[in-house]
C-alpha atoms as one frame of an Amber mdcrd trajectory, in Angstrom:
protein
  91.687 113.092 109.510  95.078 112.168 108.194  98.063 112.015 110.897 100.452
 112.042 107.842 100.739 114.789 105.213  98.329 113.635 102.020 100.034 112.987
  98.845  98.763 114.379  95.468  95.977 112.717  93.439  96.442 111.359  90.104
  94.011 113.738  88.775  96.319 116.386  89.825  99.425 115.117  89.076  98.526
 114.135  85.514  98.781 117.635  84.061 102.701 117.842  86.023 104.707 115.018
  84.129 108.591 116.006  84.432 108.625 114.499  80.510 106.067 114.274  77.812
 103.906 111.673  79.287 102.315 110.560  82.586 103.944 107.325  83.672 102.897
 105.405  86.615 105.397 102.539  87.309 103.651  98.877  88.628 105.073  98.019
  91.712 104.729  94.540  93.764 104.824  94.370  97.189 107.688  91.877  98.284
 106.971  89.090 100.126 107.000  89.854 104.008 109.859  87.719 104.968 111.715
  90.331 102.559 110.538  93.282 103.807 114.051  95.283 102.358 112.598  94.260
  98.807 110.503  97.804  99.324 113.879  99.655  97.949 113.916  98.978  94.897
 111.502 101.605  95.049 114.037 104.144  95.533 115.653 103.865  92.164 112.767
 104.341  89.717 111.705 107.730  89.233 108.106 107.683  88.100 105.556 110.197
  88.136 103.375 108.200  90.545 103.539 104.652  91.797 101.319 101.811  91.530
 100.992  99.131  94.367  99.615  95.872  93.261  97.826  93.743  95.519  98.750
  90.215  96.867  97.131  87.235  94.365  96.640  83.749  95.407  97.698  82.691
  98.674 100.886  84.910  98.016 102.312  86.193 101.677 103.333  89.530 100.595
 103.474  92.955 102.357 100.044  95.053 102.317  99.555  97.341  99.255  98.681
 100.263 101.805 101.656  99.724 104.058 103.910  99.548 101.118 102.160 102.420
  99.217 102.685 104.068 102.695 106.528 103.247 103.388 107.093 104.210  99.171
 105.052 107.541  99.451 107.146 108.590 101.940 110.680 107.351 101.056 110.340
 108.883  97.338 108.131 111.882  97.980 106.615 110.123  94.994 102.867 109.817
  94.942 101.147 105.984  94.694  98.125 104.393  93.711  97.371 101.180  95.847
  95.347  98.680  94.729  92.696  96.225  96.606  91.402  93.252  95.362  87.828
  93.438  97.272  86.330  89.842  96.054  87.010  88.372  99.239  85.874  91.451
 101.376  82.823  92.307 103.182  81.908  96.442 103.240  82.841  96.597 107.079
  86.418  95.141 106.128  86.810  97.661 103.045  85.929 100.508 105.130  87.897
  99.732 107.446  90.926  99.142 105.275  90.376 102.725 103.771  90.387 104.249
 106.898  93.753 103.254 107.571  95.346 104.671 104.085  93.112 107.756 105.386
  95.034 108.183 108.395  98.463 107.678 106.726  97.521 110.060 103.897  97.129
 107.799 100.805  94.941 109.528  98.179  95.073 107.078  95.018  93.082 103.912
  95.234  92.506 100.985  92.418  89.424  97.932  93.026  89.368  94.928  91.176
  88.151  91.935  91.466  91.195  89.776  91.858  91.015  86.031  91.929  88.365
  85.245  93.958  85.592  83.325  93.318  83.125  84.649  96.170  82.950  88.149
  95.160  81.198  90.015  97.931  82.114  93.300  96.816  81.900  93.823  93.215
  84.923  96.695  92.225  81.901  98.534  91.427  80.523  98.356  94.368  83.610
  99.198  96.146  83.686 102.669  94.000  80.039 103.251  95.227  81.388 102.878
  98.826  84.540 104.717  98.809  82.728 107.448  96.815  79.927 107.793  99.402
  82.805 107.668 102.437  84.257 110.920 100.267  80.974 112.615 101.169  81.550
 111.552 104.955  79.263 108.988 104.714  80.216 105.158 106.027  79.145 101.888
 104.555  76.032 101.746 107.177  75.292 105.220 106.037  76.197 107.081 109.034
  78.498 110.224 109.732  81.697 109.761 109.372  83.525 112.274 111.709  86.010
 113.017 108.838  85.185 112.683 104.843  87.822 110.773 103.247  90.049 112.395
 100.362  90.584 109.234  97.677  90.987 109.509  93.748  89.331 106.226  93.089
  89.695 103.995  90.217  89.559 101.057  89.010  90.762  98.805  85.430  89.818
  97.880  81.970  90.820  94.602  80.576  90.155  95.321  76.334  91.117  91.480
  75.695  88.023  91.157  76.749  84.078  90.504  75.221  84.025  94.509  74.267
  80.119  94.891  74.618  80.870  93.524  78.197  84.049  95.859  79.273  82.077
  98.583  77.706  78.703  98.282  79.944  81.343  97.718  82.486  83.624 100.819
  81.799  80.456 103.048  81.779  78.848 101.605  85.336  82.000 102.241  86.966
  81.973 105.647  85.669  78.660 106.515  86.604  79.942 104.292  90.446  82.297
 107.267  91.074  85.292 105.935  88.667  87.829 109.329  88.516  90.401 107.263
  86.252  91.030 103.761  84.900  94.440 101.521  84.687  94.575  99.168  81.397
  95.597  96.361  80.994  98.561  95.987  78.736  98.192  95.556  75.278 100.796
  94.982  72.349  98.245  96.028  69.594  98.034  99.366  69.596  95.257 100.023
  67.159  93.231  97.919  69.355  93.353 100.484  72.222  91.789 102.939  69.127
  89.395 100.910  67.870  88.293  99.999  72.019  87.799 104.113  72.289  85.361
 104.548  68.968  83.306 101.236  69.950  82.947 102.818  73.374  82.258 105.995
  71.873  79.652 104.499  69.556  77.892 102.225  72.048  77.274 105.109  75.066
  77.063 107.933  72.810  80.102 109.398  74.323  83.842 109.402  74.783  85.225
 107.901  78.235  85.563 111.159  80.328  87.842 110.203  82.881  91.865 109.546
  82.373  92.869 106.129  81.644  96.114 104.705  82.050  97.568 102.645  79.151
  99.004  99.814  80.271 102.708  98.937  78.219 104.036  95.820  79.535 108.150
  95.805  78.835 109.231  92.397  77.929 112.861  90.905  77.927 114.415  87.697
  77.280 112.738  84.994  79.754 110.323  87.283  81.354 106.911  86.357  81.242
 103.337  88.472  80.322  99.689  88.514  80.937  98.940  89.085  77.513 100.127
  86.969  74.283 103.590  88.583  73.198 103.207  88.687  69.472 105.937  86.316
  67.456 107.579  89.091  65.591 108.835  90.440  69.236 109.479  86.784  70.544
 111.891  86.789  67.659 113.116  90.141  67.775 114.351  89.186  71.753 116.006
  86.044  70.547 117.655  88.085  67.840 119.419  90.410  70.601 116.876  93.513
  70.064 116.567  94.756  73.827 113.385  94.950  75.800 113.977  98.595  75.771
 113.901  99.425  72.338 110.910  97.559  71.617 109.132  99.281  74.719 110.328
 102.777  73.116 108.433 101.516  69.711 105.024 100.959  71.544 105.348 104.195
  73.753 106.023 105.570  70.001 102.888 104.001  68.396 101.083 105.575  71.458
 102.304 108.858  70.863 101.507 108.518  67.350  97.606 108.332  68.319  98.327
 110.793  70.994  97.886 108.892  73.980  99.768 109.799  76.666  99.065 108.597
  80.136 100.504 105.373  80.798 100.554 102.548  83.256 104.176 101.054  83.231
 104.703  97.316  84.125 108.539  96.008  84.622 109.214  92.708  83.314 108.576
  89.772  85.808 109.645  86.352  85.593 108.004  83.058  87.036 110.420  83.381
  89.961 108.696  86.362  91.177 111.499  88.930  90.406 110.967  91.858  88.191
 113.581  93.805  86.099 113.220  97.493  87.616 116.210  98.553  86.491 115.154
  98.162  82.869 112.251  99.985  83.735 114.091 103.296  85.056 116.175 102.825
  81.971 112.679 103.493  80.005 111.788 106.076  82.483 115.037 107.998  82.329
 114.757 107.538  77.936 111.395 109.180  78.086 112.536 112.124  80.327 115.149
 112.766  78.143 113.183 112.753  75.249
């Protein structure tokens, strides 16, 4: 049972948007010699928050204590994430028992970057789903069921026939919604949706997440920035407008949940203030 009052799950909260879309705002832990870095926090104004986890050897906070410590600072809601490739099922269980406790709802799995993987995400959406029934990972009683929306991602830069099988197995693993990776061609996100559709027979019935990756001058990206925006930046255009045009070319295939990542840079820092700036455009729209 939860010692701390349970935030809402993304399920819920989907339907409640303050503007015309669903925005969850990326959020990275800072590194735990900088434990103030948490505040920045405070100034966005998302509909829900969502933790990364730690990559690499990186020595950053945990994604449940700072999910935890931003949950209750913002009375905003947040997703944490866990990279479980490096985790046995004793350590994940126990790891969800403690965002249990403190009343974190919203969980994420991927694989991260490790090359043992001991628990597949899938398999971690098997086990969390089975501890929502009150069962633990050795199959016994578990003297309270735990409460999680659990998810996990979709990566369409990907071999499709691959994601797809993928997509659908974490579905059928307990998946309640998906984060996606960002993506600068839109009609790629489309076409993604009708070969899934085609392949399984149906649509993808849980939420996902779009993933829009804001850019500015300098900042880095996960996925190749097309030139025409590389030169758009060096021509002055701002990282906000050309965020507004992809939110736009969502809208315009009515898409409307999104997964919001900040600009980062190689240093490590990320530009949050551009990202309320989006946040607060969108609201007023």
């Amino acid at each position: 049972m939860s010692i701390f009052p349970s935030q809402s799950k993304l399920i819920e909260d989907l339907s409640n948007s303050r503007r015309n879309c669903f925005i969850a705002c990326d959020f990275s832990p800072p590194k735990l010699d900088n434990p103030q870095g948490l505040r920045l926090a405070t100034s966005l104004n998302p509909d829900m928050f969502s933790v990364s986890y730690n990559p690499g050897q990186s020595v950053k906070l945990n994604p449940i204590f700072a999910s935890f410590w931003i949950q209750n600072e913002t009375k905003i809601s947040s997703i944490f994430t866990l990279a479980t490739g490096n985790m046995n099922p004793k350590c994940l269980e126990k790891l969800l028992l403690n965002a249990h406790v403190l009343g974190l709802t919203n969980a994420v799995f991927v694989m991260g970057d490790s090359s043992s993987k001991t628990i597949s995400a899938t398999k971690a959406l098997e086990l969390t789903a089975r501890m929502n029934f009150g069962l633990d990972v050795g199959n016994n009683q578990l003297d309270t069921p735990t409460n999680f929306c659990i998810g996990s991602t979709i990566d369409i830069s990907k071999n499709w026939d691959h994601e797809i099988s993928l997509t659908k197995k974490k579905i059928d693993s307990g998946a309640e919604f998906f984060l996606a990776q960002a993506q600068f061609d839109i009609s790629k996100v489309v076409q993604f949706l009708e070969s899934y559709r085609d392949k399984i027979g149906t649509h993808i019935e849980v939420p996902i997440l779009w993933g829009v990756q804001m850019i500015t001058k300098g900042s880095s990206s996960f996925t190749s920035i097309p030139d025409y925006m590389k030169r758009d930046l060096d021509l002055g255009r701002s990282g906000l407008d050309i965020a507004l045009e992809i939110f736009d070319q969502y809208f315009a295939y009515g898409i409307d949940s999104f997964y919001l990542l900040p600009p980062f840079f190689r240093t490590g820092k990320r530009d949050y203030d551009l990202a309320e700036e989006l946040i607060s455009a969108l609201t007023s729209n």
